[in-house]
N, C-alpha and C positions, 0 to 999 in steps of 0.2 A: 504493500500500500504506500502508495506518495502522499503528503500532503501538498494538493498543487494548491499557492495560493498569490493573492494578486500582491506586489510588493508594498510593503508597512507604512503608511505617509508619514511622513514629519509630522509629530504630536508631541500635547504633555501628556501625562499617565493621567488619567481622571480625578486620582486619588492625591496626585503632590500639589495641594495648597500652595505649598512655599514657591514654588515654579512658577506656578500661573498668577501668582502674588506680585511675582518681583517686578511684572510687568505693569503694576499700578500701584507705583509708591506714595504716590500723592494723596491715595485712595486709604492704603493703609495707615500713614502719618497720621490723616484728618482723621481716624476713628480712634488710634490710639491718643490723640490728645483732645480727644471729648469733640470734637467737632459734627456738625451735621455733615451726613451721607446720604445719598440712592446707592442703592446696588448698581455693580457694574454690569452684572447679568440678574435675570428675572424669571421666574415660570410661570408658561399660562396655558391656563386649562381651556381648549377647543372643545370640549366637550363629556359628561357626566354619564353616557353611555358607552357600553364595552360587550361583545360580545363575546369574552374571555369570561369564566368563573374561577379564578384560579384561588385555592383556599389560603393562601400566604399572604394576597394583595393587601397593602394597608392601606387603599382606598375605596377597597371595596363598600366603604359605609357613605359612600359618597354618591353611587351611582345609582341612574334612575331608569325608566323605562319610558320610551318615546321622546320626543325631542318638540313636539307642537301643545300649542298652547289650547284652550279651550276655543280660542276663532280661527284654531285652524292655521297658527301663521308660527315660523321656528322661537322657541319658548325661550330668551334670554339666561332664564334660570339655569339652563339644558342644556344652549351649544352656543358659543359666543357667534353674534351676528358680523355679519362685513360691516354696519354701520358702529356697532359695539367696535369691534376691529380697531376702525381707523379711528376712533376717541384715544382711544387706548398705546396704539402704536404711537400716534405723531406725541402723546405727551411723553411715552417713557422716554423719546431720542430725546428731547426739548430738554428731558430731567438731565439727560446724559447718560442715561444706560448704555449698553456697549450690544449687548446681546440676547437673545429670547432663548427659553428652553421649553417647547410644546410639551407638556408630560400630563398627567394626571393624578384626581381626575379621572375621565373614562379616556375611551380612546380617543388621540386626538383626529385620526384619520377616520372613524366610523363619525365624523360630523358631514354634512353634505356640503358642510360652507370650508370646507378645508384648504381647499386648492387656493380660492377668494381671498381668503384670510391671509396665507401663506405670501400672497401676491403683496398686498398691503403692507404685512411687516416687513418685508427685504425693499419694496419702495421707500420705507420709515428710514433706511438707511441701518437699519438692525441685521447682526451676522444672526445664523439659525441654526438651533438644533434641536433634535426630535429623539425622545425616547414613544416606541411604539408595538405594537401588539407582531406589526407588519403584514396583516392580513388585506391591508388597503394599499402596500407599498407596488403598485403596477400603474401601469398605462402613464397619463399627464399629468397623474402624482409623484410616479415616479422618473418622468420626465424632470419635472422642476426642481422636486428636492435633489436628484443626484447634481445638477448644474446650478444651485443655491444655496443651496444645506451646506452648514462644514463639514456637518458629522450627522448620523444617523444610527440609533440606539434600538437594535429588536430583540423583545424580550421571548425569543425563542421557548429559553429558560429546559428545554426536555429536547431527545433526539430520537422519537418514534412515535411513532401512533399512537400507540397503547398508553404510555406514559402520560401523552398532550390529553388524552381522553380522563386520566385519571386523575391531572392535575392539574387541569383548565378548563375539565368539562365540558371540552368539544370536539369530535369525531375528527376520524380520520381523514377525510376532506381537507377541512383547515390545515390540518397542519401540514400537508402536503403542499398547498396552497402558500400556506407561508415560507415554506421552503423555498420553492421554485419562483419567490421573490424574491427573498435575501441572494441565491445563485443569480438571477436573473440581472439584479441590480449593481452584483460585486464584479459582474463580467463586464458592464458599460465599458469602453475603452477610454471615454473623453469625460468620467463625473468627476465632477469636484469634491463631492459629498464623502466621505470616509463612513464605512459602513463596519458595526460591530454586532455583536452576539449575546446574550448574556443565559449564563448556565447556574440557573439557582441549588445550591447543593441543600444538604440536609441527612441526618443517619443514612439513610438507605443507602447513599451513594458508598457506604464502606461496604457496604455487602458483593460478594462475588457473583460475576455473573459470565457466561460467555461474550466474549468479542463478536462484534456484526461479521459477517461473513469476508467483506476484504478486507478486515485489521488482521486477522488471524498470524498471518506471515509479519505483520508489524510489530504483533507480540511478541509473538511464537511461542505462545500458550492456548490454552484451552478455558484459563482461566484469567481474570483479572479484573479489578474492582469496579464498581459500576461507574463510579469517578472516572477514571483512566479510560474508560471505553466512552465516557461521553466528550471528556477532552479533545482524545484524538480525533471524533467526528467531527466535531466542531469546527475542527483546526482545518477542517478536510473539504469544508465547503467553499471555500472561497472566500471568504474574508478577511476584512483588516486587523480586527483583531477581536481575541474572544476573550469575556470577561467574567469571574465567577464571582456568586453572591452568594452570601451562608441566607440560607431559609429562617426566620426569627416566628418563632409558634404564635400565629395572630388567631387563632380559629379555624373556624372552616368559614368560606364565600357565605352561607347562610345567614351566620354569626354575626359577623362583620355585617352585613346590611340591616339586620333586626337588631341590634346593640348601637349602629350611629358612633361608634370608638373601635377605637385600635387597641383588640385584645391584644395584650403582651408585649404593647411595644416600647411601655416607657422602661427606664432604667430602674433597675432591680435594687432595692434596699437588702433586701437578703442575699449577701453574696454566695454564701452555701449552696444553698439553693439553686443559685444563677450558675455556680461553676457547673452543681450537676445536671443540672436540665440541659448542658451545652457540653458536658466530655466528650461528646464527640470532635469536636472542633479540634482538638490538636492533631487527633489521630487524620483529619483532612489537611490539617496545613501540612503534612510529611509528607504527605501525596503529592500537594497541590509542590510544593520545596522542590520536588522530580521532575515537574514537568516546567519551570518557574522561566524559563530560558529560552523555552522552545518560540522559535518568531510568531509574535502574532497572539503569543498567549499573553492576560495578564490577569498571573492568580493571583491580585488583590487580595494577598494574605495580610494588609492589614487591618481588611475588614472584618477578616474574621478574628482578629489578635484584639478588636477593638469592643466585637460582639461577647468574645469569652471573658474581657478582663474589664467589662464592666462599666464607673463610672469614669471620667478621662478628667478629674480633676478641676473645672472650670467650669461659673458660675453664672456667667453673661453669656449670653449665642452674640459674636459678632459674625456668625454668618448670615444674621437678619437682614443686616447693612453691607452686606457683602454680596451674597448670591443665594439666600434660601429666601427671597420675598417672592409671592403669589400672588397673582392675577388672577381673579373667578371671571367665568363664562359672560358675568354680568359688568364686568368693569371693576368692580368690589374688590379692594386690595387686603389680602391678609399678611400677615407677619412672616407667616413660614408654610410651606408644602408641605411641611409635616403634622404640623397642631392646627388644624383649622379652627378659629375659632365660630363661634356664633354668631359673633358680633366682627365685623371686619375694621382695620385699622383705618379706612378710608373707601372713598369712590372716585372715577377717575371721571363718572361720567359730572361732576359736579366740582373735582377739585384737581389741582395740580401733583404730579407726584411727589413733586420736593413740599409743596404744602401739606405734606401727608408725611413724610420723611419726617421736616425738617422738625416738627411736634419734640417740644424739650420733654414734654412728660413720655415718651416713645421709648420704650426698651422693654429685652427679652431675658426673661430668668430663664435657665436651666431649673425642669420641676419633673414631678413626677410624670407629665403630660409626653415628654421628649423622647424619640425614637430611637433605639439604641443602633448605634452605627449607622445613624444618617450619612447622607451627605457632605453636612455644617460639621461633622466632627473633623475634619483634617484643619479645617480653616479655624474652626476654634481652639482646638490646640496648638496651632501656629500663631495667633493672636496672643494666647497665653503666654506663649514662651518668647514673645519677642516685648511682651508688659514686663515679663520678671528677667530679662536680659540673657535668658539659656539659648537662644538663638538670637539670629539677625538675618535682617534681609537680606537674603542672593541677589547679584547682578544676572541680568537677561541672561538665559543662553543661545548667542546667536546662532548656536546649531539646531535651534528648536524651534518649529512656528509659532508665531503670534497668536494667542488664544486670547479669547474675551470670556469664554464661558467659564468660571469656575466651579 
């Protein structure tokens, strides 16, 4: 077995804060000395619908069913409109945002106003990137994003049928379907869009299983962990790069929609507890350590070093002010992607986003609400440590392309 795959673009690692940092000093000076900030990147949610049920999601308490209103016309609640859109877009440049991140939320491509929307923010002057299900990644979507996107995020997450049935609760079809769009999209000769993978682990994946039929010779066993046989798949379809995620026990898809919360996801007072609900996690980072090298891979072993060892010492989110601020379907600005609140920090359809920012009484505690191994944790331990002087800012590396997205 070869893994044939298209060669690696110039990136940061998703996960080095400090890298994608260095490139906005002025950004991080003015938060470490109390100054008003916008974020230099943002996420906004296209839409509250998801044809995926996958029992991990921790947004699953978000989503809804149908997208129109009672007369009939698309329900702002439900999927951001083009005219929502361009409110929204022309103020975050105006604030000086650098970047958008389409995520959810439901899926952003199962909205009808996608393409529309997509057109308006790369007009706003905003770089793009999309985390997505990929079941809508074809045709003159995926015209656009491969020649406008930087980057493109499919949460594959499983590498058979069976699996996607079991834990996203949709047939074989689909995921075929998603397949043969991630291949479809990685073969473009002329995108610009960087296109990745993501392979959510969890116990199972230490259990032995047989190799697919052309690893066998790649192994040259009979046997090998279900990890190592979803790796190499991965690696084997085409793409820029694959990236793993530890599974964090939210429920099941049910759960999570009739609860409105994110079972399981704030950080654990009881660290006993926490270590053993997660033993498995080491015995995955020794896995993931073997294969850590291979082009194209990136075992994000510190996500899981970050999911087992709990809480990370810091008491303030400056990823609020950084890159974890949210935009709902409606204009309605929240704090974080992660803690939705009830109540939203602002509106964009009535206010400016730095008059939404620049609010002196505006800050985020780290509480029991907070999702463990977000996002904001590299950027908030990089903030930490550059307040108590254990690090300092890196100069650019000009061997690395210019990211906005953090």
């Amino acid at each position: 077995m070869t893994i044939d795959r298209v060669d690696l673009r110039p990136q940061i690692s998703l996960t080095d804060a400090a890298s994608k940092l260095s490139y906005h000093p002025d950004l991080v000076r003015d938060r470490l000395d109390g100054k008003p900030t916008v974020p230099v990147s943002m996420e906004v949610d296209l839409s509250y619908v998801c044809g995926d049920k996958c029992d991990y999601c921790h947004f699953a308490y978000t989503h809804v069913r149908g997208m129109k209103d009672e007369d009939g016309n698309w329900d702002p609640k439900k999927i951001m409109t083009p005219e929502i859109a361009k409110i929204v877009f022309s103020k975050m440049a105006s604030a000086g945002v650098k970047s958008v991140v389409f995520s959810g939320g439901g899926e952003p491509l199962d909205s009808p106003c996608a393409l529309e929307v997509f057109k308006i923010a790369k007009e706003s002057g905003l770089e793009l990137g999309m985390y997505t299900r990929g079941y809508g990644l074809r045709n003159d979507i995926a015209d656009f994003v491969a020649n406008n996107f930087e980057w493109v995020v499919v949460s594959l997450d499983v590498t058979n049928p069976e699996d996607h049935r079991l834990v996203k609760g949709t047939n074989s079809s689909v995921f075929e379907r998603k397949v043969d769009n991630i291949k479809n999209f990685a073969q473009r000769p002329d995108r610009k869009a960087n296109i990745s993978v993501s392979l959510m682990v969890d116990p199972r994946h230490l259990e032995s299983v047989e190799p697919y039929q052309e690893q066998r010779e790649f192994f040259g066993s009979e046997s090998v962990t279900k990890l190592e046989r979803d790796i190499i798949w991965m690696l084997s379809i085409g793409v820029d790069q694959v990236m793993t995620r530890p599974i964090v026990d939210t429920g099941t898809y049910e759960e999570q929609r009739e609860t409105h919360h994110m079972l399981g996801m704030a950080f654990k007072t009881d660290e006993e507890h926490w270590r053993e609900h997660y033993a498995w996690i080491p015995q995955v980072v020794t896995i993931l350590e073997k294969y850590k090298d291979f082009p194209g891979f990136n075992a994000s072993i510190d996500k899981f070093a970050d999911l087992y060892g709990g809480q990370s010492g810091y008491e303030i989110c400056d990823a609020m002010f950084i890159s974890a601020g949210l935009i709902r379907t409606d204009g309605t600005v929240d704090k974080c992607v992660n803690t939705r609140e009830i109540t939203p920090i602002g509106d964009l359809k009535t206010q400016t986003l730095k008059e939404i920012y620049f609010n002196p009484k505006l800050d985020c505690e780290v509480n029991g609400k907070c999702r463990a191994g977000c996002r904001g944790v590299k950027v908030n331990a990089f903030m930490k440590n550059l307040r108590d002087g254990s690090q300092s800012l890196p100069e650019p590396n000009p061997q690395v392309k210019h990211i906005n997205h953090i």
